[in-house]
N, C-alpha and C positions, 0 to 999 in steps of 0.2 A: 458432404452432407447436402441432402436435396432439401429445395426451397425453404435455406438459411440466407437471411439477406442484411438483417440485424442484428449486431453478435455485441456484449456485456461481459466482458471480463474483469474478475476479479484476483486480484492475486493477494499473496502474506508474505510472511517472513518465509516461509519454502521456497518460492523462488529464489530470495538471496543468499541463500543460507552456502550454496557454492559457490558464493562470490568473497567468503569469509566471514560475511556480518551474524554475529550472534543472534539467534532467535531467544525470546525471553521464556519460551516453555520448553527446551531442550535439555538433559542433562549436562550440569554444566555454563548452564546460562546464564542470561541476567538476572533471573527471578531467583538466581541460588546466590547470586552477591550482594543482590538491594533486597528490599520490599516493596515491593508495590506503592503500598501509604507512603514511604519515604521520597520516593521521586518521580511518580505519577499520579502524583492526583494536587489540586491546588491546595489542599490540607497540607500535603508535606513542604511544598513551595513554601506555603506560609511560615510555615513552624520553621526551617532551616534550608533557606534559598540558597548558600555557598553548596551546599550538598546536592541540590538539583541544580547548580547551574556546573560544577565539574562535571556531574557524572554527563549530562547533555553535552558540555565542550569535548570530553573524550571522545564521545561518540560521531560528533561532527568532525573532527581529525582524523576518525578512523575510515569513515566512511568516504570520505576524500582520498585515500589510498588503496579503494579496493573497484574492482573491473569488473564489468556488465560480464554474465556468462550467458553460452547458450541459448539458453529459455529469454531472456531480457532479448536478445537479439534476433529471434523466432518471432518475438512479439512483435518486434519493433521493422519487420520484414512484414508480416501481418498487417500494420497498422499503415506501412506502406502502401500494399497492395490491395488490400480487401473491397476498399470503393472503386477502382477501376473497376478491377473483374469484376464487378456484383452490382454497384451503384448502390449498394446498401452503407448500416453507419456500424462505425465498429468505437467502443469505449471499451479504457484499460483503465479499471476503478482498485486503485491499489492501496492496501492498509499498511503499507511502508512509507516511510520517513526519509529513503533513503532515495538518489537521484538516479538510480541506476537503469530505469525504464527510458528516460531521455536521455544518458550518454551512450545507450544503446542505440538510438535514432527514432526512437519510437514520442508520436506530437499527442497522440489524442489521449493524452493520462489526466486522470484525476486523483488527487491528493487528500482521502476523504480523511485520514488524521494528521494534517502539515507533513511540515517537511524541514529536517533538519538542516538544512543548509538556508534557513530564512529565521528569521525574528523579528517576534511582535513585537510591538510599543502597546501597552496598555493604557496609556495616556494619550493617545491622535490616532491609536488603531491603524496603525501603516506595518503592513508589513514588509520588511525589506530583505535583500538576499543578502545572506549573512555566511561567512566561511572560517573566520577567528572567537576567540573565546570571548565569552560574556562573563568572565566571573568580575572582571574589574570593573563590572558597572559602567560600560561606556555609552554616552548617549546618543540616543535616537537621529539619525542622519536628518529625517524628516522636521522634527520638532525642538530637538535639542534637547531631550528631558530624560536621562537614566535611568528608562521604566522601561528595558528590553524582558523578554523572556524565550522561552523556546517557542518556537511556533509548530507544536506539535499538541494534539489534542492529548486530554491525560484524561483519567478514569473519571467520569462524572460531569464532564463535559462533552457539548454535541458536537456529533464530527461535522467534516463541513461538507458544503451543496449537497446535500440530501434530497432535495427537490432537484437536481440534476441527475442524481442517481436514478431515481422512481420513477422520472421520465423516461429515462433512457429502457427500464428496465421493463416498462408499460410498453414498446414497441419493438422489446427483442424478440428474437425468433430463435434464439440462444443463447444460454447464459450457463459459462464455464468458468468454474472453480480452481484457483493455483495455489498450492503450497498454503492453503490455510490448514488453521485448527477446526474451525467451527464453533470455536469457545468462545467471541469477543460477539456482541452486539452490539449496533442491531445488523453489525457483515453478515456475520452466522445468519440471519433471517433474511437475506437477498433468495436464496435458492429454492427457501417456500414461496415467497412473494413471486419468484420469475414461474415456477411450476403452477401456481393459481391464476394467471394470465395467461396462460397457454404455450409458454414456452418449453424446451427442450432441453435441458441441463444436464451437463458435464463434469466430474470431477477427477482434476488431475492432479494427484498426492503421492507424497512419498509412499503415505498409508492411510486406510480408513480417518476422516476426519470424526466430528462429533456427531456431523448433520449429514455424515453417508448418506443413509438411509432415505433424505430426499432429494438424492440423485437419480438421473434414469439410466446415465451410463456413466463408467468408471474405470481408470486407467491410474498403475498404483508405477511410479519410482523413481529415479532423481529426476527434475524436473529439467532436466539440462539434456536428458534422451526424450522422455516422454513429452516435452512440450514441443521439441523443433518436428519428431515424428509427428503430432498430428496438426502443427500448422501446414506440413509438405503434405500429408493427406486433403485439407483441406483446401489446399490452392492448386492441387493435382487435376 
């Protein structure tokens, strides 16, 4: 692509989804085993924290047994590469939880709803990297005080550096879509925001997302062909 020099990516649960990790809107998923209110959102934390704190330790056990594919490693070749050849900046702004963009090799990620392999302190706000279970209540490395929880943003809470995002997003000259839905905001509203600044937008899905329609180009199928083809396009 001619005079791209700023590039904004986002990716979802489609990027990992062939890496093993369940997405929570697939047949199948997690939104067919839990509820939502029950263990994403601080309402259900409240109401019955032993139940959000397994089903979150499952999921940090699991996700420590599964492998960067493809697409994470096209990225993370990308994230390599892209300021030599160009001098421009590249962010990978991902609504995953999971570490798989950095054991792929890839540095400039942002973590705009946590990341399961860390937990908060509610009590001194430290967050620390965290790989074992929380259900026994163990205390805080920092502080000493048994007030962990997942360090993953949940329904009704704001995700985080959002003023990092906007920035980034104010001086792209591109901004491509990975394996989202287009259902969760305010992710879903990055690709009007990037098209009302003048940028050039991308989306790379299995299938049509929510927010197709304000894409200007579009590229549909597992994200493990279509992402490594068009980062070799673009570094061709």
């Amino acid at each position: 692509m001619e005079n791209i020099r700023n590039i904004v990516i986002l990716t979802g649960a489609g990027i990992s989804a062939e890496s093993g990790i369940d997405t929570f809107r697939s047949e199948g998923g997690l939104w067919e085993q839990h509820r939502v209110e029950d263990v994403a959102t601080p309402e259900g934390f409240a109401r019955d924290p032993d139940l959000v704190l397994r089903f979150y330790d499952m999921r940090r056990e699991s996700i420590q047994t599964k492998q960067p594919n493809p697409a994470h490693e096209a990225l993370a070749r990308l994230d390599r590469e892209w300021s030599d050849r160009t001098g421009g900046n590249l962010l990978i702004v991902t609504q995953n939880v999971d570490d798989l963009h950095e054991r792929a090799g890839a540095n400039r990620v942002l973590h705009m709803h946590g990341q399961h392999l860390n937990a908060w302190c509610t009590m001194c706000d430290t967050r620390s990297t965290w790989r074992g279970p929380l259900i026994d209540r163990p205390a805080c490395p920092e502080c000493g005080v048994a007030a962990l929880r997942p360090d993953v943003v949940w329904f009704g809470e704001m995700p985080y550096r959002m003023d990092e995002i906007y920035g980034a997003l104010r001086q792209a000259d591109l901004f491509v879509s990975i394996g989202t839905s287009g259902a969760v905001y305010p992710a879903a509203g990055f690709v009007q925001d990037a098209r009302e600044l003048g940028a050039r937008t991308l989306e790379l899905n299995l299938e049509p997302s929510q927010g197709s329609r304000w894409f200007t180009e579009a590229r549909y199928g597992p994200a493990s062909h279509i992402v490594p083809q068009w980062v070799e396009e673009l570094l061709a």
